[in-house]
DRENVODREN-359684 format. One record per residue (C-alpha): x, y, z. Coordinates in pm, whole numbers, padded with zeros to 5 digits, always signed. Example, Ala and Ser with C-alpha at 12.3 -4.5 7.8 and 13.67 -1.06 7.14 Angstrom:
residues 2
+01230-00450+00780 +01367-00106+00714 
***
This chain:
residues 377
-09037-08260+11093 -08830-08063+11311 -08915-07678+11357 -08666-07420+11395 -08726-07090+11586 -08527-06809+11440 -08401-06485+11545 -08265-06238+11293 -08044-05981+11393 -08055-05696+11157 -08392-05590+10897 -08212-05359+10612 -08071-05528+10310 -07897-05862+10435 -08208-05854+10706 -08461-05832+10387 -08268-06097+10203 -08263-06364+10464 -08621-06277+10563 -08725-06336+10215 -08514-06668+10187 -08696-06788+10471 -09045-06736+10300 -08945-06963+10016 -08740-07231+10150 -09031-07407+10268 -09248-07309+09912 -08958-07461+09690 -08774-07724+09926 -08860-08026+10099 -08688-07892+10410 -08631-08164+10691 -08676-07886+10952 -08922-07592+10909 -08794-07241+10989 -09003-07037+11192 -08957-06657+11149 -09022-06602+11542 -08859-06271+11597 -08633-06035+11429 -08436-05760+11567 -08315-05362+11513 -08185-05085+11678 -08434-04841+11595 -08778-05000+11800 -08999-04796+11456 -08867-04954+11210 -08756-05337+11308 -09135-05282+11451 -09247-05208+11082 -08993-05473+10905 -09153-05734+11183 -09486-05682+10972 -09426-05615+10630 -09146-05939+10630 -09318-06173+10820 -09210-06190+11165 -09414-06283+11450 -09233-06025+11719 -08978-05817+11681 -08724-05676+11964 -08505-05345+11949 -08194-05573+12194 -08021-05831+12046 -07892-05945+12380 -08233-05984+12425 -08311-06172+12117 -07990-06392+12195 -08163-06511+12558 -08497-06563+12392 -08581-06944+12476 -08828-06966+12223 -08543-06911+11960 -08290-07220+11805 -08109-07011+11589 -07978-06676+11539 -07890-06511+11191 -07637-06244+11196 -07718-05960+10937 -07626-05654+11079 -07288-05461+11105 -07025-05626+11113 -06876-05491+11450 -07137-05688+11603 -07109-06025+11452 -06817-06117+11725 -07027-06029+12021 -07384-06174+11927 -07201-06518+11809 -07039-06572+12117 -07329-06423+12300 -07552-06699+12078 -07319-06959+12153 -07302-06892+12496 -07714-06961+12489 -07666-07292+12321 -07823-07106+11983 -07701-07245+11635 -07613-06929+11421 -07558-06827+11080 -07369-06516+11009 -07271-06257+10729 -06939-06222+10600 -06733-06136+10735 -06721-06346+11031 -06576-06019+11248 -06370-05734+11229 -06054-05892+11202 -05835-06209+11198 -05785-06233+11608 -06203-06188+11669 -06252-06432+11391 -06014-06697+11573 -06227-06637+11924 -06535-06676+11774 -06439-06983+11607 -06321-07101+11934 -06566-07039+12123 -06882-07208+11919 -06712-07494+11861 -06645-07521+12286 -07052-07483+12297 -07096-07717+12010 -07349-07527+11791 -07377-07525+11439 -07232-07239+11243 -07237-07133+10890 -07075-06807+10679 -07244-06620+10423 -07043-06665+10140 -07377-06632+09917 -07238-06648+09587 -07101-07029+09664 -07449-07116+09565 -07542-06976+09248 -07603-07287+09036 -07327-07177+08806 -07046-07138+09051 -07142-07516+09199 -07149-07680+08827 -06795-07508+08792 -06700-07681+09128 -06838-08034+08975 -06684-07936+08623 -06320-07895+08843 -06362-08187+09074 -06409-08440+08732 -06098-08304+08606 -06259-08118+08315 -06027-07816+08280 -05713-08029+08462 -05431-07899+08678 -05559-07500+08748 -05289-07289+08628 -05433-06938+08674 -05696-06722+08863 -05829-06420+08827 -06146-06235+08971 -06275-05929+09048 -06528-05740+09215 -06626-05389+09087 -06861-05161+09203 -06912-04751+09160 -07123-04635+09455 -06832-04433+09653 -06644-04257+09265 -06833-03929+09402 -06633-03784+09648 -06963-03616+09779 -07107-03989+09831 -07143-03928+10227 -06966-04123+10514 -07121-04443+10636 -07036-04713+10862 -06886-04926+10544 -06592-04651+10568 -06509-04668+10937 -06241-04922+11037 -06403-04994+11356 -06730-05106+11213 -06637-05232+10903 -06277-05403+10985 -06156-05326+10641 -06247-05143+10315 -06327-05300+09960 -06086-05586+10025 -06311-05726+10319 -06618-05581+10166 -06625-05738+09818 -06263-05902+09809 -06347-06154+10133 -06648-06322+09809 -06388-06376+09528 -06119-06522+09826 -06438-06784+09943 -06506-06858+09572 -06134-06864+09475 -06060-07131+09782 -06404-07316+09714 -06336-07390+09369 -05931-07369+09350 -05771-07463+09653 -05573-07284+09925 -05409-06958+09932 -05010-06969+09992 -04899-06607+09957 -05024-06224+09829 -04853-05917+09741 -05068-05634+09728 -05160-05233+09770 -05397-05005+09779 -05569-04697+09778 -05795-04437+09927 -05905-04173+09655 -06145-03958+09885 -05985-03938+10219 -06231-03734+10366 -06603-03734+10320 -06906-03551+10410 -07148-03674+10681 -07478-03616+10528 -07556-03535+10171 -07651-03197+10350 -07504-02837+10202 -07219-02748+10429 -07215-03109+10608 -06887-03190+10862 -06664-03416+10697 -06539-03730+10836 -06217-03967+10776 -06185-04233+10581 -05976-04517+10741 -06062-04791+10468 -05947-04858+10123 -06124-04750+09845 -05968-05002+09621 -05714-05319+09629 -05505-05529+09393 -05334-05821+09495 -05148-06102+09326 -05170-06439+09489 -04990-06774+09498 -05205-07096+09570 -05084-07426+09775 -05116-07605+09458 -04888-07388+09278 -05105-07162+09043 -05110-06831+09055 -05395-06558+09091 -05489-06162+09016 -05748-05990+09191 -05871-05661+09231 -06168-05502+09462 -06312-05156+09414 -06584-04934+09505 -06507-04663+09230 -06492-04815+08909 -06767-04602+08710 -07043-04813+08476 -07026-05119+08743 -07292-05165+08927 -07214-05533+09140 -07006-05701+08851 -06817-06026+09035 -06613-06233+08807 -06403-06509+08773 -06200-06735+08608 -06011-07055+08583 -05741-07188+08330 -05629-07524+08354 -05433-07755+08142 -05722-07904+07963 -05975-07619+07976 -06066-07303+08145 -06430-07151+08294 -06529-06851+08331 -06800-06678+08529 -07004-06321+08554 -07186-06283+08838 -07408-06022+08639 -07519-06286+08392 -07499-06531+08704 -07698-06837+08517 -07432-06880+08304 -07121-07085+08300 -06840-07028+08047 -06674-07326+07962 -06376-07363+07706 -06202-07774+07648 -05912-07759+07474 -06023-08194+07346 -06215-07962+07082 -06150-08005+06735 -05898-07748+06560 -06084-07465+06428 -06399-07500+06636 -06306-07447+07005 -06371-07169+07202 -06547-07071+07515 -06920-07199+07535 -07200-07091+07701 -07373-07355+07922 -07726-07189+08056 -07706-07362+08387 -08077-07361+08473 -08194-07709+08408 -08310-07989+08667 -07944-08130+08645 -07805-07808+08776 -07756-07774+09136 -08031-07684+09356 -08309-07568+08995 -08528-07880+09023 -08634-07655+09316 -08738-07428+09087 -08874-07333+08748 -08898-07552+08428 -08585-07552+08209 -08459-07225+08096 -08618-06988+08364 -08396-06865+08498 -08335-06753+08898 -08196-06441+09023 -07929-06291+09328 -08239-06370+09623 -08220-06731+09544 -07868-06749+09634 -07985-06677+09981 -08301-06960+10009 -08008-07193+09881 -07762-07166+10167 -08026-07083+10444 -08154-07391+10322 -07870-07584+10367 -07804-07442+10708 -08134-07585+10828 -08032-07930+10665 -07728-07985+10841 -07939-07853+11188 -08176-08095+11118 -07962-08386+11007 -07724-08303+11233 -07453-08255+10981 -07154-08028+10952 -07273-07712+10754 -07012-07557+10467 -06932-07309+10455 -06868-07275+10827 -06666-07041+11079 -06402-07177+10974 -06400-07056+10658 -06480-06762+10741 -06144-06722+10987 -05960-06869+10660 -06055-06562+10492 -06005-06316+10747 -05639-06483+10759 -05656-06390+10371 -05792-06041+10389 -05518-05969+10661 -05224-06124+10492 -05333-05856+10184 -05324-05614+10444 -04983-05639+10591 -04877-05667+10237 -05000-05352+10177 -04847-05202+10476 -04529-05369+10392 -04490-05331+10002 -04383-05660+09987 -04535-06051+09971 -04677-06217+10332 -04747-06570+10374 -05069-06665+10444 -04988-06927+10682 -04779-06688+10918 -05086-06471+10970 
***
């Protein structure tokens, strides 16, 4: 079996995730590589130093050029800011290191095309985090599409609402700075339904969109009397869509709709059926056929957490269901098949510059009040 040595850049939430995925893979798989948690890495030496232990790890640095130029590390995972997902990749590349980063791939469209560039000229593998790809649901409605259950897609529509910045006392944090972040809710949460609306519908042709900022300026700490800081990113965006194939889509990403705590959604009508899909009841697939009888159609639920389902034989007996962590053993586990086997990994960079191309296009259209073509971007 072949082991691979890996470095993770970044020990807060996407840092806990992917440690934890790496835990399992090995419990629940039959991996044809084993993943060996050999060193992960923060800025703040007290902390990484305590994540090091209490995930796993068996050393820990506080540089990730450092970690990068480890040669007892195969792979680095990206999981920390996104301003520095450009410049570790490349760096990683540069070492001959196969990576795996968070969405999104960089800050914006142009660093997204170099880094793309550039690991392909070093040859390494690379794959995107586009986590929600493989929740069992979202991958039966991929297989449900590709027999031609629901027919020719007519419509999309998704969106992603959350509630953590309604509060305009919620303080400023890197998420609202351009230059970390690259963009507000529409790279944030938007750049999951784009992946999920390309995975399972096709292309994007052309958006029209806006936006807004409702808090403009925000508080630095959650202190009494805290400095305020500006907000550069949306708080919310709507956009209307036009796909390759001809269909047409609605989508909307905030961070202030009240009561919503990470609701993703989606779904599909076609000529022959339509599916629909809550991330916050993620193990199940809506699925309406219009071959039903008169008088007794009607969406139906299909509880997607059998051993026919993608990726549950893995798991639990029929009907146990699996929760948001697994989404993360599922495509770290792929990522070490297609190492191992020597096989292209999907989602790769290159999805991940398709969506940047995406989340720019809505961008412009914003800036412009009127409809961009993808394709131009």
């Amino acid at each position: 079996m072949k082991n691979i040595n890996v470095g993770l850049l970044g020990h807060r939430f996407m840092g806990k995730a992917h440690s934890n995925a790496y835990r399992k893979m090995g419990m629940f798989f039959d991996p044809s590589a084993k993943m060996t948690m050999k060193a992960i890495c923060g800025l703040e030496e007290n902390e990484v130093m305590e994540a090091a232990k209490k995930f796993g790890w068996e050393s820990h640095e506080s540089s990730w050029q450092k970690l990068v130029r480890r040669k007892d590390v195969d792979m680095i995972d990206i999981a920390a800011a996104t301003n520095l997902h450009k410049d570790a990749a490349i760096a990683a590349a540069g070492e001959g290191k196969h990576i795996f980063c968070e969405k999104p791939l960089a800050i914006n469209l142009e660093e997204a095309r170099e880094v793309l560039e550039i690991v392909k000229k070093c040859n390494v593998k690379h794959q995107i985090g586009f986590n929600y790809r493989f929740v069992p649901a979202v991958m039966l409605a991929k297989k449900l599409i590709e027999q031609g259950k629901i027919g020719k897609i007519f419509h999309v529509r998704a969106s992603f609402l959350q509630s953590w910045l309604t509060g305009p006392g919620t303080p400023f944090g890197w998420k609202l700075d351009k230059k970390s972040a690259g963009s507000g809710a529409i790279g944030d949460l938007g750049s999951h339904f784009i992946d999920m609306a390309r995975f399972l519908a096709g292309e994007f042709d052309s958006v029209m969109a806006m936006s807004k900022t409702f808090a403009k300026w925000r508080p630095v700490s959650a202190a009494a009397n805290s400095p305020v800081r500006e907000v550069d990113v949306d708080d919310c965006a709507v956009f209307a869509a036009e796909f390759k194939s001809g269909a047409l889509g609605v989508f909307e990403a905030t961070r202030v709709a009240q009561g919503h705590m990470n609701d993703l959604s989606m779904e599909i009508n076609g000529g022959l059926g339509s599916l629909k899909f809550y991330f916050e009841r993620m193990n199940e697939l809506h699925y309406h056929s219009a071959e039903d009888e008169p008088g007794s159609g009607g969406f139906r639920i299909i509880q997607a957490s059998e051993p026919v389902h993608p990726y549950m034989k893995a798991w639990w007996p029929a009907g146990h269901i699996i929760g948001y962590e697994h989404t993360f053993v599922h495509e770290l586990h792929e990522f070490a098949e297609a190492i191992a086997n020597n096989t292209p990994p999907c989602p790769s960079f290159e999805d991940g510059v398709k969506c940047a191309q995406i989340v720019e296009a809505v961008e412009l259209s914003c800036a412009r009040k009127s409809a961009v073509k993808v394709d131009e971007m």
